[in-house]
Backbone as ProteinMPNN parsed JSONL, in Angstrom:
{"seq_chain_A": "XXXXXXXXXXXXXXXXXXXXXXXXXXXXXXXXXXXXXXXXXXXXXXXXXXXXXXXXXXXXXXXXXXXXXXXXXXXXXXXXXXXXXXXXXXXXXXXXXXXXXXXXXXXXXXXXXXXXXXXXXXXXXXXXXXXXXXXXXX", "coords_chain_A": {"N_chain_A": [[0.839, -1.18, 0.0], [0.807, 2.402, -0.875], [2.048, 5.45, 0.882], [1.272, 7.741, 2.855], [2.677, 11.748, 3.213], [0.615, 14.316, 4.617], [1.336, 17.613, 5.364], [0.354, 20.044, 7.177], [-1.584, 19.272, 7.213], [-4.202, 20.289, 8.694], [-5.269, 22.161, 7.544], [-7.423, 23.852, 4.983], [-6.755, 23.289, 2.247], [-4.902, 21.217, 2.557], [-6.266, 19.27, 4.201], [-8.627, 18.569, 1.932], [-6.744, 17.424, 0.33], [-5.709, 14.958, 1.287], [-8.513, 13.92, 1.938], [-8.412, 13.28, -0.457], [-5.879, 11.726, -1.611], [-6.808, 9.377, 0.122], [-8.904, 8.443, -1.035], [-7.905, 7.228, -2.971], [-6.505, 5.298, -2.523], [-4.545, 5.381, -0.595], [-2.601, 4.939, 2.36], [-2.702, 7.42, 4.99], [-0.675, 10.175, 6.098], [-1.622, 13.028, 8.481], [-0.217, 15.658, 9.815], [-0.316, 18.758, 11.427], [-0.583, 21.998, 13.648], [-3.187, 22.131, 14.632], [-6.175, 20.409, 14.87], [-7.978, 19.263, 12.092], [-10.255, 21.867, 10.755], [-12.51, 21.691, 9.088], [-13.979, 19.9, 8.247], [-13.253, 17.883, 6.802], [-11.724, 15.483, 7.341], [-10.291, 12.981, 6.926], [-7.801, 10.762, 7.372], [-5.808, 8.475, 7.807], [-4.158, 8.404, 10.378], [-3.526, 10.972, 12.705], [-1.567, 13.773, 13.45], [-0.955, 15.95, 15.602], [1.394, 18.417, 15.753], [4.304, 20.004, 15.161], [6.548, 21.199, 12.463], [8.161, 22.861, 12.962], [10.348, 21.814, 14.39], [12.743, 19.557, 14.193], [12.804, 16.792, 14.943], [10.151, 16.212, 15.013], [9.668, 16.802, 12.514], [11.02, 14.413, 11.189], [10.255, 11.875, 12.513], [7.545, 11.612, 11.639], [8.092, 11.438, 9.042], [8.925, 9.349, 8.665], [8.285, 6.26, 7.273], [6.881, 6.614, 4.876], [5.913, 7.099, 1.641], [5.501, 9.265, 0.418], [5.567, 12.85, 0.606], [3.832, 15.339, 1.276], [4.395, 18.653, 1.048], [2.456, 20.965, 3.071], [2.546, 22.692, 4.783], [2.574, 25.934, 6.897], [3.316, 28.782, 8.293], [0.74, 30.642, 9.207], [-1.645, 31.871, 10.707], [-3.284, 33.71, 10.047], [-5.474, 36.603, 8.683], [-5.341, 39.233, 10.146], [-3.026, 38.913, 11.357], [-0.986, 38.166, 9.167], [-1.08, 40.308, 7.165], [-0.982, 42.557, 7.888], [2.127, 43.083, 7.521], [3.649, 43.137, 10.019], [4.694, 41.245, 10.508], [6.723, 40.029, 8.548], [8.783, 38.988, 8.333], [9.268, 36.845, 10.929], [6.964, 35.131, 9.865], [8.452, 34.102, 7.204], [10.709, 32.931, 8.276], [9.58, 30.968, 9.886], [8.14, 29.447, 8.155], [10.208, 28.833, 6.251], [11.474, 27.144, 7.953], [9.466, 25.061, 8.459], [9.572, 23.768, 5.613], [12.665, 23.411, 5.435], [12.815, 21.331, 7.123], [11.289, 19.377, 7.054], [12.097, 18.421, 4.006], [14.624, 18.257, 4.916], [14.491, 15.868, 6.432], [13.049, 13.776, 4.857], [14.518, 13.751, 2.473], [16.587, 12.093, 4.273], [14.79, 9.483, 4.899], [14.235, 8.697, 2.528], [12.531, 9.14, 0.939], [10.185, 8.614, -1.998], [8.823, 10.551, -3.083], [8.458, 13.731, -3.007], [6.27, 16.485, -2.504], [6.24, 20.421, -2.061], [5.371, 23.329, -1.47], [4.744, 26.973, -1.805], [3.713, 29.994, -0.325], [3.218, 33.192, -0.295], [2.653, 35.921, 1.033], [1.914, 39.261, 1.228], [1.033, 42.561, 2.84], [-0.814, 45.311, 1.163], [0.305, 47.727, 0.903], [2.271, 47.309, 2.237], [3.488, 45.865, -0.488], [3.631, 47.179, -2.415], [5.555, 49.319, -1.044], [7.814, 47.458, -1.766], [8.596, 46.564, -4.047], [9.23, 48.962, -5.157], [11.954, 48.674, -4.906], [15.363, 47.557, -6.07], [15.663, 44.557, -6.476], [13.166, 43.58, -6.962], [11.839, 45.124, -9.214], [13.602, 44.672, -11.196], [12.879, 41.991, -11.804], [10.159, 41.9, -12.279]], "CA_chain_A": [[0.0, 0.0, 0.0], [1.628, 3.45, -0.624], [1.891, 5.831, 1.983], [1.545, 9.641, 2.27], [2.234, 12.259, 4.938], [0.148, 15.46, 4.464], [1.702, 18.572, 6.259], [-0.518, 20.811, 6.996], [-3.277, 18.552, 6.985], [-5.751, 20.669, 9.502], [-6.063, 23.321, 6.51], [-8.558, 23.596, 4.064], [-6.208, 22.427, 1.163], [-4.335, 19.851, 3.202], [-7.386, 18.621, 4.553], [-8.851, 18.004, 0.97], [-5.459, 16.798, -0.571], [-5.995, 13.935, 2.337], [-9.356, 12.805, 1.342], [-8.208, 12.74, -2.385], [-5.503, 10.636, -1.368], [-7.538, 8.119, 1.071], [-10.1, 7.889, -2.205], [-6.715, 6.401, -4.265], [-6.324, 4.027, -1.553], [-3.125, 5.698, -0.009], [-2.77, 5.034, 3.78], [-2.216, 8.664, 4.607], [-0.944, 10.631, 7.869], [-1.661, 14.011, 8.472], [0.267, 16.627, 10.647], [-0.502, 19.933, 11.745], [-0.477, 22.346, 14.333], [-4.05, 22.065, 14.768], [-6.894, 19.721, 14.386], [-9.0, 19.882, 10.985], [-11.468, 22.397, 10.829], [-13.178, 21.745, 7.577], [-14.577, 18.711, 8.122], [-12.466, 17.077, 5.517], [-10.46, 15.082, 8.179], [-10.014, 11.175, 6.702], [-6.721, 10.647, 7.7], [-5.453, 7.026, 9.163], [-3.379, 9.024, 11.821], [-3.521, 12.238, 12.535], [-0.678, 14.545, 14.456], [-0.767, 17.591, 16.328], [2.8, 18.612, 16.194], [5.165, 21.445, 14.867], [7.428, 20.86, 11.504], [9.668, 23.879, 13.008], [11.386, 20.884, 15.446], [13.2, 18.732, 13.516], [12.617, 15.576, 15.782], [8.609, 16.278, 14.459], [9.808, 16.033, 11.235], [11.502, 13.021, 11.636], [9.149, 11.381, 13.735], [5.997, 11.761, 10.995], [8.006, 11.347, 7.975], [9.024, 7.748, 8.814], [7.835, 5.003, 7.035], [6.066, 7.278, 4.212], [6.673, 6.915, 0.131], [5.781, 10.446, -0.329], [5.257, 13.585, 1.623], [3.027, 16.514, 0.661], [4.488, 19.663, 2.594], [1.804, 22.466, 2.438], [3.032, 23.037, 5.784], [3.189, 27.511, 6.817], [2.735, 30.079, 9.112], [-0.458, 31.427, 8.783], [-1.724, 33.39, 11.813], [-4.658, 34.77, 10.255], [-4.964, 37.852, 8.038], [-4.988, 40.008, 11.153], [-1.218, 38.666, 11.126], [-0.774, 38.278, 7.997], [-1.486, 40.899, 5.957], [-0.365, 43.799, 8.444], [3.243, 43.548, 7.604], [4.54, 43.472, 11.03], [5.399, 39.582, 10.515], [6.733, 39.447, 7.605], [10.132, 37.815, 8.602], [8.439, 35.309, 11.603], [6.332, 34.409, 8.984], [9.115, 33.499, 6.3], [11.202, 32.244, 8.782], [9.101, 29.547, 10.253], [7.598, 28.666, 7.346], [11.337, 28.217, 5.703], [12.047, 26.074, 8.408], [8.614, 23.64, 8.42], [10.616, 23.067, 4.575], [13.796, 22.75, 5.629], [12.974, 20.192, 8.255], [10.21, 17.913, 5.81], [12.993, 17.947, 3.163], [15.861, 17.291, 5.294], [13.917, 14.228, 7.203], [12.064, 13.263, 3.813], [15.705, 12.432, 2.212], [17.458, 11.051, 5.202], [13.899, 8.638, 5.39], [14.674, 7.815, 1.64], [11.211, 9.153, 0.743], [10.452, 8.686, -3.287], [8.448, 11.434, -3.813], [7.976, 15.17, -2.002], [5.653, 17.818, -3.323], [6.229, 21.275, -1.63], [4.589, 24.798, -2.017], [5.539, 28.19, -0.974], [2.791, 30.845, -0.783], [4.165, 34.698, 0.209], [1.046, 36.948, 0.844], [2.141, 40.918, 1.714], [-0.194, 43.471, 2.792], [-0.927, 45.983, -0.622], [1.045, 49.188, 0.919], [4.212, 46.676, 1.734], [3.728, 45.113, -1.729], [3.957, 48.641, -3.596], [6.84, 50.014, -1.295], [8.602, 46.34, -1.909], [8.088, 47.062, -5.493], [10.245, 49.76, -5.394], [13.229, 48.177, -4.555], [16.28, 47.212, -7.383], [15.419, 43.311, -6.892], [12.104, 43.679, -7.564], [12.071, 45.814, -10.746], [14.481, 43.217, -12.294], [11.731, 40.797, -11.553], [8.683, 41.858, -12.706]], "C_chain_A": [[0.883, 1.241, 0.0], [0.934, 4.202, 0.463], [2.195, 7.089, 2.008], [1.307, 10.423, 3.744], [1.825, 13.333, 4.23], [0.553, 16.372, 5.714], [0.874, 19.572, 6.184], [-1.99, 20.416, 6.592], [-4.532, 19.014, 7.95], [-5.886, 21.915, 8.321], [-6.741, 23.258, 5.922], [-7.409, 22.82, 2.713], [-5.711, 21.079, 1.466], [-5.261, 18.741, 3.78], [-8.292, 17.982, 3.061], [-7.992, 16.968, 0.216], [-5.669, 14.88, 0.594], [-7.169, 12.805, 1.81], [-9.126, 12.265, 0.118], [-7.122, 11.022, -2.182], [-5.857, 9.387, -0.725], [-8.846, 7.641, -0.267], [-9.379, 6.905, -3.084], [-5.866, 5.474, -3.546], [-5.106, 4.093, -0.82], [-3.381, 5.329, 1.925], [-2.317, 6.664, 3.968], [-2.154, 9.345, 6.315], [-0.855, 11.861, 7.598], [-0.922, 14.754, 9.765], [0.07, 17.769, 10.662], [-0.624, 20.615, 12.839], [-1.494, 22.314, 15.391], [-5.072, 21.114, 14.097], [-7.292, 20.591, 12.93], [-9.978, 20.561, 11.379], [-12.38, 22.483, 9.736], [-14.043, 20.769, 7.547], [-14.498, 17.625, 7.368], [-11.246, 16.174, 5.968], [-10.226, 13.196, 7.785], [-9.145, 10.675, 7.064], [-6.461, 9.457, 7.983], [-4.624, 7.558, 10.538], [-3.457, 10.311, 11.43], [-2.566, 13.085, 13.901], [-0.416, 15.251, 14.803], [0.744, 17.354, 16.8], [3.428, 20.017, 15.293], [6.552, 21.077, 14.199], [8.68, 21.705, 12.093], [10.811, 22.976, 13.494], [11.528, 19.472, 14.601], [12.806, 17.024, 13.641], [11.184, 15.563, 15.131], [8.885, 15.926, 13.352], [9.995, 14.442, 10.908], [10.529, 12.269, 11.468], [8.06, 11.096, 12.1], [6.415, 11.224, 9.524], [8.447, 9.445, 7.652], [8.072, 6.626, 8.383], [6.968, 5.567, 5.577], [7.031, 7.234, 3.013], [6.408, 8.702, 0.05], [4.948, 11.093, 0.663], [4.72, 15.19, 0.774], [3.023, 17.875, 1.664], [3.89, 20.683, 2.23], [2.244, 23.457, 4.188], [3.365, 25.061, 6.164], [2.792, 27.953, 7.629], [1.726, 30.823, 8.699], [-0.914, 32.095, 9.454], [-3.058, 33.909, 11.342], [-4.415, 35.937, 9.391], [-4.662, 38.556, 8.895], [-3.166, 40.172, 11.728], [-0.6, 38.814, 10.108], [-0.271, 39.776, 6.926], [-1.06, 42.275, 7.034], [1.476, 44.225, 7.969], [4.308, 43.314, 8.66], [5.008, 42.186, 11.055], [6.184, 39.166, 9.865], [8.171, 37.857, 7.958], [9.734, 36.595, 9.464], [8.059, 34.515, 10.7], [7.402, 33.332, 7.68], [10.295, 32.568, 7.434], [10.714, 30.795, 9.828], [8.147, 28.554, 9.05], [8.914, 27.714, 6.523], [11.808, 26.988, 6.898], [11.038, 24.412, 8.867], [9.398, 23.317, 7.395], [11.426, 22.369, 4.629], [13.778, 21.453, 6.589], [12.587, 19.292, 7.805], [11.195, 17.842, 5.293], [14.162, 17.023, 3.526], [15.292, 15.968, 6.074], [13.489, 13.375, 5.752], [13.699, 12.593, 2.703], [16.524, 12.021, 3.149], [16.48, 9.759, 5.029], [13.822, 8.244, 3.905], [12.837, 7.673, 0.995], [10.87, 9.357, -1.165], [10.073, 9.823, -3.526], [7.659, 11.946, -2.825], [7.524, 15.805, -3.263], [5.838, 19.066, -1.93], [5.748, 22.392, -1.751], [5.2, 25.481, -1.459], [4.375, 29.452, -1.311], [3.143, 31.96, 0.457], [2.48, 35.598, -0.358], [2.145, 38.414, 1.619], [1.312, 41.924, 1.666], [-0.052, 44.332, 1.231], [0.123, 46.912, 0.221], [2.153, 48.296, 1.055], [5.004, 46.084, 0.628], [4.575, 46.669, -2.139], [5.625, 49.053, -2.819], [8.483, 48.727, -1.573], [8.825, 46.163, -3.521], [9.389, 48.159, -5.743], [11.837, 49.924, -5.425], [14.103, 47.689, -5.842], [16.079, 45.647, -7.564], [14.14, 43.009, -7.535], [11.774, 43.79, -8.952], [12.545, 44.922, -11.496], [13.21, 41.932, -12.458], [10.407, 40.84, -12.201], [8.491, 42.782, -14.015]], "O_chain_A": [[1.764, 1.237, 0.859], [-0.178, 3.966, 0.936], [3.129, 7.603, 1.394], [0.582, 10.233, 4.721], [2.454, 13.559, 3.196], [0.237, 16.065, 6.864], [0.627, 20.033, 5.07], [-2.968, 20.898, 6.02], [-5.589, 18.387, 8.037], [-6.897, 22.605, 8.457], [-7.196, 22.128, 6.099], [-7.574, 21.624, 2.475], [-5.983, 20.05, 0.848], [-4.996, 17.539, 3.796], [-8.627, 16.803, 3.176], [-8.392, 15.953, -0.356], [-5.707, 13.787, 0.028], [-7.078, 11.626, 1.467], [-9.472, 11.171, -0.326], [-7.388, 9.847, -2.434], [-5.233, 8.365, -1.009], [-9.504, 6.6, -0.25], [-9.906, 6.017, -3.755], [-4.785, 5.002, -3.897], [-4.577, 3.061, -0.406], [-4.44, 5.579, 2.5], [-1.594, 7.144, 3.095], [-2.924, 9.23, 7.269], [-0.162, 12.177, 6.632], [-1.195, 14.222, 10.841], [0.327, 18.176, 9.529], [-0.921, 19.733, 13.644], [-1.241, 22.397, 16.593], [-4.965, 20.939, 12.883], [-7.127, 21.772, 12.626], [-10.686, 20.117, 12.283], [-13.01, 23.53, 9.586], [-14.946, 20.831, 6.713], [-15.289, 16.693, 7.228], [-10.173, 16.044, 5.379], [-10.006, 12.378, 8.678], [-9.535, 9.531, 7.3], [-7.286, 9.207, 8.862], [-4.621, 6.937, 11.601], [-3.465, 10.771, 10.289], [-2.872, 12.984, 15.089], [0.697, 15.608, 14.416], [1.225, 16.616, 17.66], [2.687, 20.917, 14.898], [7.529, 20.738, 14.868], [9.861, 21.44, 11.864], [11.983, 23.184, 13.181], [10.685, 18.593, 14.425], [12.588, 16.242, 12.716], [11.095, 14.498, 14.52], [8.495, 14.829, 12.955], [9.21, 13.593, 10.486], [9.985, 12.014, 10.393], [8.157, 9.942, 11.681], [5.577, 10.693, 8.795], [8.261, 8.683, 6.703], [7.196, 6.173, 9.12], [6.259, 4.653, 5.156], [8.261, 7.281, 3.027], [7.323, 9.346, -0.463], [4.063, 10.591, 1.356], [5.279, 15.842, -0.108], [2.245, 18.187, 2.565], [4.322, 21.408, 1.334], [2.157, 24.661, 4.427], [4.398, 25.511, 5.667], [1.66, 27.582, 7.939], [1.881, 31.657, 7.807], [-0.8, 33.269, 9.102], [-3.848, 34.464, 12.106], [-3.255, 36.337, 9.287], [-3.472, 38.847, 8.778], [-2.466, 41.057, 12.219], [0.36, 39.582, 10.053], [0.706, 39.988, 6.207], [-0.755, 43.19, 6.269], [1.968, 45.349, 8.062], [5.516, 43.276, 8.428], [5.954, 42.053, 11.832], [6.648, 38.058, 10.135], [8.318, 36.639, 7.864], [9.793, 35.464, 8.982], [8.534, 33.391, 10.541], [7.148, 32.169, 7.366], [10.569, 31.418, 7.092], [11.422, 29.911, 10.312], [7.683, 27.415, 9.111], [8.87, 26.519, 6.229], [12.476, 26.013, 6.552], [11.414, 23.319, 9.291], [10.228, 22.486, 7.764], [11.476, 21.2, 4.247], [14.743, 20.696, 6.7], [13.21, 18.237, 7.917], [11.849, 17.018, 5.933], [14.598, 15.954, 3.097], [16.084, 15.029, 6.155], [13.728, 12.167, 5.779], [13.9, 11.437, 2.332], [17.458, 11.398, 2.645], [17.152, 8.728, 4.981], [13.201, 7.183, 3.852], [12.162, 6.68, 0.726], [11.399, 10.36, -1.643], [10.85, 10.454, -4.243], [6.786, 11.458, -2.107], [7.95, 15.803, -4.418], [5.578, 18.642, -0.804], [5.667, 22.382, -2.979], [6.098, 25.147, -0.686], [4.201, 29.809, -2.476], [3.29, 31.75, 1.661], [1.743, 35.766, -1.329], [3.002, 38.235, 2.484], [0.815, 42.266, 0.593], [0.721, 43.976, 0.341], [1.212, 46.43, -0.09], [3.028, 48.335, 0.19], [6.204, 45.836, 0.503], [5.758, 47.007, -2.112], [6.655, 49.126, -3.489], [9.683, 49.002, -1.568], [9.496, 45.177, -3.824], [10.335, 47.972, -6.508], [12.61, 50.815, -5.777], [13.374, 47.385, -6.787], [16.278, 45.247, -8.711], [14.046, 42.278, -8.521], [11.496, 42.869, -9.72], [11.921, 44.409, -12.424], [12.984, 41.182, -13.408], [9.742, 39.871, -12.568], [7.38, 42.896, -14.533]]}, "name": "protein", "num_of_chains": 1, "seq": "XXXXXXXXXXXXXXXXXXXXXXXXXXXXXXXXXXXXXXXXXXXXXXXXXXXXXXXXXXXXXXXXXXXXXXXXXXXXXXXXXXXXXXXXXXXXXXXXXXXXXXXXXXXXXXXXXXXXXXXXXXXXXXXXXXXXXXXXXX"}
């Protein structure tokens, strides 16, 4: 039977990506910081834990052919979208990554999918915009 860990499996995407996989007959474990709130919770195990601590990683990615890290700091728009996070935010989300990846090939896992989704309030977009890396960019 293949075997799948969903990170970020109490979200609304991770929580769907779950049932899809339990429909294609995957055994499938979910981790997140927080239960599902969607009502989209199928899971065969399910793990309240925290990708930032390596040992979590570890721990969840064991025994799994493939690992689906939607895994991020989210907080809420009220967090979000003010600005005043921005770095917390990239820095614990870079390190749910770095921790799935680095456990996911020590554990000799065939196949990781990862995401990366960067939200910035509109006034920090525009004056982030203005910057010489930017410009080159867009």
């Amino acid at each position: 039977m293949k075997t799948a860990l969903v990170c970020g499996g109490g979200g609304f995407i991770g929580g769907h990506l779950i049932n899809r996989l339990k429909k294609e007959g995957y055994f499938v474990r979910g981790i997140d910081l927080k239960e599902n709130e969607y009502g989209n919770d199928k899971a065969d195990e399910f793990v309240i834990g925290d990708l930032r601590d390596p040992y979590v990683a570890e721990k969840v990615v064991k025994g799994m052919n493939e690992v689906y890290q939607l895994a991020a700091d989210m907080g809420g728009a009220g967090y979000i979208f003010t600005g005043d996070h921005d770095a917390a935010v990239m820095h614990n989300s870079a390190l749910c990554n770095l921790n799935v990846l680095d456990a996911a090939e020590k554990a000799g896992v065939q196949k990781i999918f990862y995401s990366l989704i960067l939200s910035f309030a509109e006034s920090r977009l525009i004056r982030l915009r203005q910057g010489p890396f930017l410009r080159m960019c867009m």
